[in-house]
Phi, psi and omega in degrees: 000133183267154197249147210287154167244127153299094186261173133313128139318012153260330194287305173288339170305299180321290175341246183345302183316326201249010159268322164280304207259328202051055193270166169278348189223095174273096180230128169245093174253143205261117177231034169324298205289355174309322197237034148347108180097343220251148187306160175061029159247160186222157194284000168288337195259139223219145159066022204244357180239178165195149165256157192219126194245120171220133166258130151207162175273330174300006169260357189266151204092343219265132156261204222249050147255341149307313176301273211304329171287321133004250148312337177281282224323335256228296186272035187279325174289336178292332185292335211273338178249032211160288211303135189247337178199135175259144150223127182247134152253093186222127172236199163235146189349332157266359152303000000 
């Protein structure tokens, strides 16, 4: 029996992330424990904000509500399972 490999939701993100955009610069941060306390978080929620630094060429030309639309579409399964806000910095490479 093969056994399921378990990732994080920082893990599957990067993954997509580094599969869609093929970016050069890549920082994906679980930044959860910031919003603590703030309503419809629970000592349960887990993975649920990130910050996001990404260079890529697939963002040039892009303006950063295309970027940003983007990036939902690429990770739209993660909001489904969870994921509750991104703050994104993203440009392209000649920016």
């Amino acid at each position: 029996m093969e056994l399921e490999t378990k990732q994080t939701r920082k893990q599957r993100m990067e993954t997509v992330l580094q599969e869609t955009f093929h970016p050069k610069e890549l920082l994906v941060k679980d930044v959860s424990l910031e919003h603590a306390g703030h309503p419809g978080m629970t000592k349960d929620s887990k993975e649920t904000h990130f910050r996001i630094k990404m260079v890529s060429s697939v963002f040039r030309g892009k303006s950063t509500v295309e970027q940003h639309r983007t990036v939902y579409e690429a990770l739209g399964s993660e909001f489904k399972k969870g994921l509750h806000a991104l703050e994104m910095d993203l440009s392209s490479p000649e920016t």
